[in-house]
C-alpha positions in Angstrom: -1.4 3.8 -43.2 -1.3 5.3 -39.7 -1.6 2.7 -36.2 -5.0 1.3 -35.8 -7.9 3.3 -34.6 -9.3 1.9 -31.1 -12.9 1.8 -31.6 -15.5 1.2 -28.3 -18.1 -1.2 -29.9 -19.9 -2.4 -26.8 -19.9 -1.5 -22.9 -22.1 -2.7 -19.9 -21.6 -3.9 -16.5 -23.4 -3.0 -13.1 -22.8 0.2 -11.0 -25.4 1.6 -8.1 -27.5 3.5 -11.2 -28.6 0.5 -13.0 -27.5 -1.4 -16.0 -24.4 0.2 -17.7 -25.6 -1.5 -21.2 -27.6 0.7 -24.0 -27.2 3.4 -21.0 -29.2 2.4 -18.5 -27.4 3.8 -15.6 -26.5 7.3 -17.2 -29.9 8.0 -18.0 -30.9 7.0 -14.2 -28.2 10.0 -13.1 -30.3 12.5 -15.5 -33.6 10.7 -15.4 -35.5 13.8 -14.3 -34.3 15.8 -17.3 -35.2 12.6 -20.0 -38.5 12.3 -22.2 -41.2 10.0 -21.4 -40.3 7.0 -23.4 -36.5 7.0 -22.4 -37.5 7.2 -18.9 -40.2 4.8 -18.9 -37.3 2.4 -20.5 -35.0 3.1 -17.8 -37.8 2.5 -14.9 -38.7 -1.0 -16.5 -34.8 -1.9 -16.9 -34.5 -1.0 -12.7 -37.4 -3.0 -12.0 -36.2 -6.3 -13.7 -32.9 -5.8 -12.5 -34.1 -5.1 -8.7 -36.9 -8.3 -9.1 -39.5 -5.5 -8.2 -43.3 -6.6 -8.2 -45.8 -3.9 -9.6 -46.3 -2.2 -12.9 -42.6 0.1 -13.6 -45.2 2.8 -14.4 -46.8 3.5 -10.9 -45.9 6.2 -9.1 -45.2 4.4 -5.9 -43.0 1.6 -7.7 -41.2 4.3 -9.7 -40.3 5.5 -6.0 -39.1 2.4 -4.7 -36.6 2.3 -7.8 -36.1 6.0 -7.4 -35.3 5.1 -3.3 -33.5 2.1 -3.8 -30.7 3.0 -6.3 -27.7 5.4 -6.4 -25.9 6.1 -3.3 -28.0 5.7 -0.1 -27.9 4.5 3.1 -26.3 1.2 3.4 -28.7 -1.7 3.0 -25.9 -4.8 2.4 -25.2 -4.7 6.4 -26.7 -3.3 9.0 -24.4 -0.2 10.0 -26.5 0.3 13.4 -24.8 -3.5 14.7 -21.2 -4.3 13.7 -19.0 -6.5 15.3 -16.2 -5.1 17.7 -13.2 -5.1 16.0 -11.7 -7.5 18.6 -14.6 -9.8 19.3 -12.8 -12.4 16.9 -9.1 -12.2 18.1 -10.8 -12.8 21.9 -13.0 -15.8 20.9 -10.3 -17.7 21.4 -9.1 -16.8 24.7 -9.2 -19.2 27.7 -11.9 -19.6 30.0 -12.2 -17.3 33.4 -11.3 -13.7 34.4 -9.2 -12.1 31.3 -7.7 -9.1 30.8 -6.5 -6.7 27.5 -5.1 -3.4 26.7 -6.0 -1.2 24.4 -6.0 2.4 23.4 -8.7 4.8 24.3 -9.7 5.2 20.8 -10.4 1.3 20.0 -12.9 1.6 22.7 -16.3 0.2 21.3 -19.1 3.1 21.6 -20.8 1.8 24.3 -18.8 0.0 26.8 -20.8 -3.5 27.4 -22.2 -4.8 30.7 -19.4 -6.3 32.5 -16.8 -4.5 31.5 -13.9 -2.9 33.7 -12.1 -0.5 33.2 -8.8 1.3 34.0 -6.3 4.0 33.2 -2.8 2.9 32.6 0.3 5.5 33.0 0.7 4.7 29.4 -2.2 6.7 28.2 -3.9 3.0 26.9 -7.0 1.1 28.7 -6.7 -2.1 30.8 -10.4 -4.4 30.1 -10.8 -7.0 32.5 -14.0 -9.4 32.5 -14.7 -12.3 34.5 -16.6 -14.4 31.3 -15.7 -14.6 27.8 -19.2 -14.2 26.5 -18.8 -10.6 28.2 -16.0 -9.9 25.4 -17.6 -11.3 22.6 -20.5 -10.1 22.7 -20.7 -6.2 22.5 -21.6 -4.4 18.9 -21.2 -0.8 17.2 -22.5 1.6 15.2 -20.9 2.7 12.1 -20.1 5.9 12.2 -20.6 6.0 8.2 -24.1 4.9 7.0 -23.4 5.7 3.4 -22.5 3.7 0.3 -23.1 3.7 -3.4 -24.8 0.1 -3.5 -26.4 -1.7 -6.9 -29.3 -1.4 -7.4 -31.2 -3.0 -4.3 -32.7 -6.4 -4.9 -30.4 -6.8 -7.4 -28.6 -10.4 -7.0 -26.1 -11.3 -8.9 -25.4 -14.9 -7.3 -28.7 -15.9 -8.7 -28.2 -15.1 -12.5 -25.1 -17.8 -12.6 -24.1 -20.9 -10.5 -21.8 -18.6 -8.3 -20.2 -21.1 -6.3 -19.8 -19.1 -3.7 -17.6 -16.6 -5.3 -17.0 -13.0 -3.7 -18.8 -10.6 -4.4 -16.5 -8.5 -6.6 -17.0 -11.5 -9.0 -20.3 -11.8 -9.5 -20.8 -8.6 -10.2 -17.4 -8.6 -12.2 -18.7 -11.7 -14.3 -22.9 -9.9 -15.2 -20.5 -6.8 -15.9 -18.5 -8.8 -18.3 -21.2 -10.5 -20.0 -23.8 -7.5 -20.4 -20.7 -5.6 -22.4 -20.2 -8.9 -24.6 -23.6 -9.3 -25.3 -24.0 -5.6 -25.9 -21.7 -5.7 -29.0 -24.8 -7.5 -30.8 -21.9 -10.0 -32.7 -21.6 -13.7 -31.4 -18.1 -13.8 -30.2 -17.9 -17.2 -32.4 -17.6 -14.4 -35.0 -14.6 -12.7 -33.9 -13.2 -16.1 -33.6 -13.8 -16.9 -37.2 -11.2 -13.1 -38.2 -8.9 -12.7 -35.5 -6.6 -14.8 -34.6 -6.4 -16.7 -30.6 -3.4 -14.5 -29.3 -4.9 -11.1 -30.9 -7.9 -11.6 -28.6 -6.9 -9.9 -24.9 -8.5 -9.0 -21.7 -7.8 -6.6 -19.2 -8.9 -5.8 -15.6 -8.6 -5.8 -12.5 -10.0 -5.2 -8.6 -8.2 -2.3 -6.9 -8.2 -4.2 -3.4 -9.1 -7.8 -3.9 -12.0 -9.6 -3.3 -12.7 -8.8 0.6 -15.7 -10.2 1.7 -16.2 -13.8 4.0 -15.6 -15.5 0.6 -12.4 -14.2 0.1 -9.7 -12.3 1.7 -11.9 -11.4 4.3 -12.7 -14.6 5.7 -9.3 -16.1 4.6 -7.6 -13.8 7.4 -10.7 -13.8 9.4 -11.0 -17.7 9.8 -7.7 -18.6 12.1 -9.0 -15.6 14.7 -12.2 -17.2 14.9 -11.2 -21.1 15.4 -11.6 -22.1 11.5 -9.4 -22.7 8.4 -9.4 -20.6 5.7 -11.3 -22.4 2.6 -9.4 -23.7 -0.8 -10.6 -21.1 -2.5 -10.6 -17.8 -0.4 -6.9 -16.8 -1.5 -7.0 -17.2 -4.7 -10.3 -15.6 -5.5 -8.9 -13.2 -3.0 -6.5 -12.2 -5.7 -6.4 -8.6 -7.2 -6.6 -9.8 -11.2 -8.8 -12.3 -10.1 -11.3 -10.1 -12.3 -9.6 -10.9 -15.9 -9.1 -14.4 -14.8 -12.7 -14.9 -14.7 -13.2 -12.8 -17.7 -10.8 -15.2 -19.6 -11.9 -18.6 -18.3 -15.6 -17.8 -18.2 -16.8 -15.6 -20.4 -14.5 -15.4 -23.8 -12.5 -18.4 -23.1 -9.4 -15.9 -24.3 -6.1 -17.4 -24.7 -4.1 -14.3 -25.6 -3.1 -11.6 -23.6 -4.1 -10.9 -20.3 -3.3 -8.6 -17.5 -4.7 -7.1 -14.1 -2.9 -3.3 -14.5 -3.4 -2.0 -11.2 -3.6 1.7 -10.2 -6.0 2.3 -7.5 -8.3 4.4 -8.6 -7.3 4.8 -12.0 -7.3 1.0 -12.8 -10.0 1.0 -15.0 -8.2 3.5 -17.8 -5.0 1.5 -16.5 -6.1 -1.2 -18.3 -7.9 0.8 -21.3 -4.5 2.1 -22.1 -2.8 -1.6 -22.2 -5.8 -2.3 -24.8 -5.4 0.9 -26.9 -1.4 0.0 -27.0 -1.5 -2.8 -28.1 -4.3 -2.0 -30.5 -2.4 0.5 -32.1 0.8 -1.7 -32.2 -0.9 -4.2 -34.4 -0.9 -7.0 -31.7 -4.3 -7.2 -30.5 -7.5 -6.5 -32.8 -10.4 -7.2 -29.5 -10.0 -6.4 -26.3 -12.6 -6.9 -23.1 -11.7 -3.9 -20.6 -12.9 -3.7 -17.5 -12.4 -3.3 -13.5 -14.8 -4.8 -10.5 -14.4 -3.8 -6.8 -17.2 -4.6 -4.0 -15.8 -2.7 -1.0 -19.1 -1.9 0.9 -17.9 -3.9 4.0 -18.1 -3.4 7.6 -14.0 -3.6 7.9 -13.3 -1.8 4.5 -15.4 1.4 5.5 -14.1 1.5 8.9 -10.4 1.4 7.6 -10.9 4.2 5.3 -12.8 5.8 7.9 -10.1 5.8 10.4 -7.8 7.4 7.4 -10.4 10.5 7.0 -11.4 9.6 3.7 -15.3 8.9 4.1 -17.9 11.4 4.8 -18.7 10.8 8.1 -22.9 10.8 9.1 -21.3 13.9 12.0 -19.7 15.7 9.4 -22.4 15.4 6.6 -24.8 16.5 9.9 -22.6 19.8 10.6 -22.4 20.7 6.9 -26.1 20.8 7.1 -26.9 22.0 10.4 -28.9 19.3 10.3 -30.1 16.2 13.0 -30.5 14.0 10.5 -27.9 12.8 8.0 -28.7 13.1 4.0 -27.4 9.7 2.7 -28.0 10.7 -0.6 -25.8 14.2 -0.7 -23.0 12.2 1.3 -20.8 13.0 -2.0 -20.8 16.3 -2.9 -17.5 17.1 -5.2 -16.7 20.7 -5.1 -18.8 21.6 -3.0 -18.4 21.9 1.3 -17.9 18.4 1.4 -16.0 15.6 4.1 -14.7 12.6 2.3 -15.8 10.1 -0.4 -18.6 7.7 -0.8 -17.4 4.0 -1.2 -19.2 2.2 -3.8 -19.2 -1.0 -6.0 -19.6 -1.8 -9.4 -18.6 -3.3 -12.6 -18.0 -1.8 -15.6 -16.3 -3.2 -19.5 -16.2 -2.1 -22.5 -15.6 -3.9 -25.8 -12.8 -2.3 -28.1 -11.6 -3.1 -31.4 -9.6 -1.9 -34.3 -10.9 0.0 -36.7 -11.0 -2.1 -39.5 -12.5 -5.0 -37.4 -15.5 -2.6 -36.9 -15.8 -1.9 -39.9 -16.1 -5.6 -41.4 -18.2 -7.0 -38.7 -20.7 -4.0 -38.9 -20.5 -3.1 -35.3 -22.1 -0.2 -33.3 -19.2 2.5 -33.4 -19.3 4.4 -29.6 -16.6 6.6 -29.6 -13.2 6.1 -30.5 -10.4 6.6 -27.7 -7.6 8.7 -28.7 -5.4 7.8 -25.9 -4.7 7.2 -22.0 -2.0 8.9 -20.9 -0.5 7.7 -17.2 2.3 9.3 -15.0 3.4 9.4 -11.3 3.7 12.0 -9.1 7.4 11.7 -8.4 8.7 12.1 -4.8 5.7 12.2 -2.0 5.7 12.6 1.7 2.4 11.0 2.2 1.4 8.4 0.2 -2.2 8.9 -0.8 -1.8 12.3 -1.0 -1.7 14.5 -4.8 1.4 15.7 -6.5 2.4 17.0 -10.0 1.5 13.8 -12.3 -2.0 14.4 -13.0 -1.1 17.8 -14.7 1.2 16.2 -16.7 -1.6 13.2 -17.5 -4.4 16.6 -18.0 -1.8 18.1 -20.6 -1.1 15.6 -22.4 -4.3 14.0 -23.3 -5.7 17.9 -23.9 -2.3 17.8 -26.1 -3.3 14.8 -28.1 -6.5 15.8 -28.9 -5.5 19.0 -30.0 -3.1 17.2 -32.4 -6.3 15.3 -33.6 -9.3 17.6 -33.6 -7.3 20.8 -33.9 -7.5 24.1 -31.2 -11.0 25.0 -32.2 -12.3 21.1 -31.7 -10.4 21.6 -27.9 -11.3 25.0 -27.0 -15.3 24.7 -27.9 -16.1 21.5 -28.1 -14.5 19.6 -24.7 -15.5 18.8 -21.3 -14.0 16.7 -18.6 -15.5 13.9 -16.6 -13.5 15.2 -13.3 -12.1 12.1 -10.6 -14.4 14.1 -8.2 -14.1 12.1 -5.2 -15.7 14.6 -3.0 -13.3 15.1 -0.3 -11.7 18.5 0.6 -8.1 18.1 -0.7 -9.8 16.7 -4.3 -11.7 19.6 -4.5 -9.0 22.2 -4.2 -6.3 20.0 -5.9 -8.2 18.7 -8.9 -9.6 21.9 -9.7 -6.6 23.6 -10.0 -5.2 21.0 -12.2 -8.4 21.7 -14.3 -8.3 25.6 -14.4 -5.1 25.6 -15.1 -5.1 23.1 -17.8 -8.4 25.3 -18.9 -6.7 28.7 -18.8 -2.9 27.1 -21.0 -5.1 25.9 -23.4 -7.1 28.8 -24.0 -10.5 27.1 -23.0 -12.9 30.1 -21.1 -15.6 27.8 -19.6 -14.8 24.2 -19.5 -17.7 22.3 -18.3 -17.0 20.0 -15.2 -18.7 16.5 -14.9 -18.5 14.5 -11.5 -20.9 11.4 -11.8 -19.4 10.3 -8.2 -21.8 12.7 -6.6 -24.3 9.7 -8.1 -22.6 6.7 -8.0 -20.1 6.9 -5.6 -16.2 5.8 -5.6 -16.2 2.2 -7.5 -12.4 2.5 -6.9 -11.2 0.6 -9.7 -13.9 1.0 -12.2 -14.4 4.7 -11.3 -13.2 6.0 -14.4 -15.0 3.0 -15.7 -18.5 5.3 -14.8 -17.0 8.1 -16.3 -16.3 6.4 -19.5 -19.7 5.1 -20.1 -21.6 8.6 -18.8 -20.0 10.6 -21.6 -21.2 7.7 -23.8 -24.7 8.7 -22.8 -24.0 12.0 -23.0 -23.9 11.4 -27.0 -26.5 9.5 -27.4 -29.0 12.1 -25.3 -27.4 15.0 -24.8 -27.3 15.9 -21.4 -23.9 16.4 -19.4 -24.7 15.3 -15.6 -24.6 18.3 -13.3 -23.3 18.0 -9.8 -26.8 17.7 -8.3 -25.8 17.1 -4.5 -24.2 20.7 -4.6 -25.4 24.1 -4.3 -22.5 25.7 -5.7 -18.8 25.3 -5.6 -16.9 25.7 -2.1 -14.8 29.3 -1.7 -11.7 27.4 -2.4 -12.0 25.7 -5.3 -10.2 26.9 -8.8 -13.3 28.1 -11.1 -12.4 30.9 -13.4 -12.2 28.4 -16.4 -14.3 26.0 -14.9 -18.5 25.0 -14.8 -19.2 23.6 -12.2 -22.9 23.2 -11.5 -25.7 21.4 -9.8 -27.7 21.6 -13.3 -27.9 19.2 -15.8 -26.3 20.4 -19.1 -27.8 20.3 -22.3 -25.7 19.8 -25.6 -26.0 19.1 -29.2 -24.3 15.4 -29.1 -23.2 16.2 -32.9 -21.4 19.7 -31.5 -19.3 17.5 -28.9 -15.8 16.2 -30.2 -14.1 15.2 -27.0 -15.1 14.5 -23.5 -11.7 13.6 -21.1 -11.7 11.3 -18.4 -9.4 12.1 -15.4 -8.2 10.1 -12.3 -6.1 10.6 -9.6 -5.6 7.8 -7.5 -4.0 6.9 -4.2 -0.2 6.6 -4.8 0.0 8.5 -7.4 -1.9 6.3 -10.2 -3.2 9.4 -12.6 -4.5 8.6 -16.1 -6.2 10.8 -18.4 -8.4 9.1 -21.4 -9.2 11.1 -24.4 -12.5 9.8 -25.7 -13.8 11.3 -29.5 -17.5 11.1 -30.2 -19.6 8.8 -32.2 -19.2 11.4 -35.2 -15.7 12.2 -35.2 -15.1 8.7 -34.8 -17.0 8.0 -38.3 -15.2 10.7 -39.6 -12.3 9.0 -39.4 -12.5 5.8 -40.3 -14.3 7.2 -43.5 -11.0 9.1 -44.2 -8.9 5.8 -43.4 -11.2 3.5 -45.3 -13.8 5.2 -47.7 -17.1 5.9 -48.3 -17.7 2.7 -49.8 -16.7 1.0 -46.6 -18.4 3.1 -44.4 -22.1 2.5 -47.0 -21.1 -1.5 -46.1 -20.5 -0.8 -42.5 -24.0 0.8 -42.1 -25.6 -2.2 -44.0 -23.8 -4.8 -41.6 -24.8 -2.3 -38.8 -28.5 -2.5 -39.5 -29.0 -6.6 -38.0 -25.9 -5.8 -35.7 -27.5 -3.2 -34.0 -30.8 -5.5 -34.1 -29.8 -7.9 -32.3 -27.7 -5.7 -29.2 -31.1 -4.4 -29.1 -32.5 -7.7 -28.3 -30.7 -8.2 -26.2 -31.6 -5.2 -24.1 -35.3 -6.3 -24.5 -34.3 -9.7 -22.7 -32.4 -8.0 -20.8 -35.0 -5.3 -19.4 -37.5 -8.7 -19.3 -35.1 -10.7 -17.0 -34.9 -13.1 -19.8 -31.4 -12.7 -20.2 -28.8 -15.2 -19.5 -25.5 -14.0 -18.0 -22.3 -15.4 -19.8 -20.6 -18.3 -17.5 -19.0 -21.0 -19.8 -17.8 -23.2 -16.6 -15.8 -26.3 -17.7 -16.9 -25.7 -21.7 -14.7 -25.9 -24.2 -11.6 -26.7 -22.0 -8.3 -27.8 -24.1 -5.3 -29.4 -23.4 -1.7 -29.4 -25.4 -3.2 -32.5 -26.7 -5.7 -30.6 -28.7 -3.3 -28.3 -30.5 -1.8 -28.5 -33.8 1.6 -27.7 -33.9 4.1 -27.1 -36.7 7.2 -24.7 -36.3 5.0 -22.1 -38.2 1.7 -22.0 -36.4 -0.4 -23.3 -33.6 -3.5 -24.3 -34.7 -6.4 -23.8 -31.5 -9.7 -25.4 -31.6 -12.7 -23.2 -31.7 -10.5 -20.8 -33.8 -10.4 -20.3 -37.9 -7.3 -18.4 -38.0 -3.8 -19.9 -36.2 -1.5 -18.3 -34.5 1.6 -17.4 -36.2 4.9 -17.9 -35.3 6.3 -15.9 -38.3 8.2 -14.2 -35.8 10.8 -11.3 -36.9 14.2 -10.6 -34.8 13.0 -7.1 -33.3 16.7 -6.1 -33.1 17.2 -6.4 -36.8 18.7 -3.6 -38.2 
């Protein structure tokens, strides 16, 4: 028989839409397009999650929900008062008259009371003040007021004893929890068929935690007179995500990596699941990415690199005096820069015969991640050639899979759609290009950024679990903060629409997943419907075993729905085994043939063969 099929059999996590579980969050993104009871299910889940009083179907608490979600302006600090970027390094400085120089550009925006200033031959400013409360005291106004936020009111340090853990974790450990307890099977379950080092977890945070809790304050705290904490470096760190995961949620002991690729992380570490699913050495994996950037320094640094839609430039787009948080993303379209965002997103993925005896809800099927570099660059963060080669590829493989017909009329492609004008004329052309080599006329475009906003590493994370949605209600997300694409953008294969896009789910094979990320980390997932996934596991298996799966499926899928209900109630409890089930070496069983793990039916074999055996 042919390598393992990797089967998605649960996903959730948190992103600025909503709940990612049972598609909450896609249907917030097409919300005005869903009937009444799917709505009405997607105001109540908001409303639990954002602790909102009021009945979920009044018009005024439906706006609220409507107001406070998706990107927005930024409610998580206050971007009319941020600290000078110097305030800290100067809080230290002795008593009496001082002096500093600095260029023209570090200047705050309004130069404090006190203040003196002159012009150096250099081109830089000399500050003098006679009191150091004179330096310390001066704020600024953030010249970006936009972000793609949870849900607001949603608190994630409350559903768990946080500890005082960044934020990146606690949303890293509801997102990991909600797609466990989305699978609707006890993981004691998978413990009783598959053995302790086929279980594996991988994710990771693009940056690092960066927030007072971690990085943030760790090289905050010597500038302003303190120590950094015990735990702000190593919470700091960028696989800090799957450690959690591990320790706190599954209590995994097999394998286990942060794959780290910018923007592309999240199908970075899909692709290290589907490999080694396919190779035989893993049969569950938790896959996943967390990032919590929406930070006073953060924004400003990618800010100052010309990355961010600026609240001037959104202005001037609109010949407007007032600055449309909500349109601050707008991929394709005349557009400034990206939205930074925060989320976290998993997905639970097996091998097909795994899903098949344990009954589980069949999502899609991935039918690879394909990931290459863009070879020699002269900036950095700018594109090059690897994401064709990623695009080609993955529309190769699922040609090989579904055939030309499945490809040609029965595709679309959740674009990286970051919003910013390079993206717009770069990943387009990679797309029409791909569109018109492969014979496709109109490939339809998806860009759920324009939503949600950059999540950095769990981007394609949002991507993934929209074109779930997408086959459970049939509506591709348009691109509803655009009019219509910009004059230089690469269309004549392409849609690319404001419109929501109606589809028979059944008449979808394939949707793609695409990211380009700074430093040239592309990856391209091919994802294969609900239907074709079936399809294939009844050719690998049966029909008989398919008739069983559907019976095992009926109280599976009960009880993930339950857990949606308590879920939508608040009655939920997030996953955060702290100090259970700990083991030492003492615990083990050893022999020269097997280790034998507590909590675990089957051992773990050391039946190993020489792989250089001829």
């Amino acid at each position: 028989m042919s390598s393992p099929v990797p089967v998605i059999v649960g996903f959730g996590g948190i992103n600025p839409a909503g709940r990612v579980s049972f598609d909450h969050a896609y249907r917030r993104t097409v919300i005005d397009v869903l009937g009444k009871d799917a709505a009405d299910d997607t105001y109540a889940s908001l409303a639990g999650l954002m602790n909102v009083d009021g009945d979920p179907t009044d018009e005024s608490v439906r706006q609220h929900i409507l107001d406070n979600t998706l990107i927005r302006r930024i409610d998580c600090f206050d971007p009319e008062s941020i600290g000078w970027q110097r305030n800290a390094r100067l809080a230290q400085a002795p008593s009496g008259p001082m002096s500093f120089v600095i260029s023209k550009r570090d200047l705050p925006d309004e130069i404090p009371p006190g203040w003196s200033l002159s012009q150096r031959e250099d081109g830089h400013i000399e500050v003098t003040a006679d009191r150091l409360d004179v330096l310390i005291a001066d704020k600024r106004t953030s010249r970006v007021t936009s972000a793609g936020q949870t849900p607001s009111g949603f608190e994630p340090d409350k559903l768990y004893p946080s500890r005082n853990h960044p934020r990146g974790l606690q949303l890293n450990v509801y997102g990991a929890s909600d797609a466990v307890q989305s699978v609707g099977i006890p993981w004691e379950r998978f413990r009783k068929l598959v053995r302790p080092d086929e279980f594996a977890a991988y994710s990771g945070s693009a940056m690092g935690q960066l927030d007072n809790c971690s990085n943030g304050g760790m090289m905050q705290a010597p500038m302003m007179g303190k120590r950094p904490t015990a735990k702000q470096a190593a919470l700091g760190l960028p696989e800090m995500p799957v450690d959690f995961v591990n320790a706190y949620v599954i209590g995994s002991v097999g394998q286990t990596a942060g794959v780290i690729g910018a923007c592309a992380t999240f199908l970075y570490n899909l692709k290290a699941a589907v490999d080694e699913i396919r190779a035989g050495r893993c049969r569950v994996a938790v896959v996943g990415g967390a990032e919590a950037p929406i930070v006073p320094e953060v924004v400003e640094a990618y800010r100052t690199m010309g990355a961010l839609a600026e609240d001037d430039a959104l202005m001037a787009l609109d010949g407007a005096n007032t600055v449309d948080n909500r349109r601050a993303c707008r991929p394709f379209a005349q557009n400034c820069g990206f939205t930074l965002a925060e989320a976290a997103v998993y997905v639970v993925v097996t091998d097909d015969a795994l899903a098949i005896e344990l009954g589980a809800d069949i999502h899609a099927a991935v039918g690879d991640v394909f990931v290459n570099a863009d070879g020699f660059k002269k900036s950095i963060p700018g594109p090059g050639i690897g994401n064709y080669v990623t695009v080609a590829k993955a529309m190769a493989c699922a040609r090989a899979i579904l055939g030309e017909d499945a490809l040609r009329h029965r595709s679309y492609v959740h674009a990286h759609g970051t919003g910013t004008p390079q993206n717009r004329v770069t990943e387009s052309h990679i797309l029409n290009e791909m569109a018109k080599t492969f014979g496709i006329d109109r490939w339809t475009v998806a860009a759920v950024k324009a939503y949600v906003g950059h999540t950095l590493a769990p981007a394609s994370g949002d991507q993934t679990s929209s074109a779930l949605g997408t086959w459970r209600y049939g509506w591709i997300p348009g691109i509803a903060t655009i009019d219509r694409p910009a004059d230089d953008v690469h269309k004549s294969h392409l849609r690319i629409a404001p419109g929501h896009v109606e589809v028979d789910p059944d008449s979808l094979d394939i949707a793609f997943v695409n990211s380009k990320g700074f430093g040239g980390n592309n990856a391209t997932g091919v994802l294969l419907s609900p239907r074709v996934a079936r399809e294939m596991l009844k050719a690998r298996h049966g029909a008989q075993a398919m008739r069983r799966h559907a019976q095992l499926n009926d109280a599976v899928h009960g009880k993930a729905l339950d857990y949606d209900a308590a879920a939508t109630r608040g009655d939920a409890q997030t996953i955060y085994r702290y100090g259970q089930g700990v083991l030492d070496g003492d615990d083990l069983r050893l022999s020269t043939d097997e280790i034998v793990v507590p909590g675990y039916d089957q051992p773990v074999s050391l039946a190993i063969k020489n792989p250089y055996a001829g």
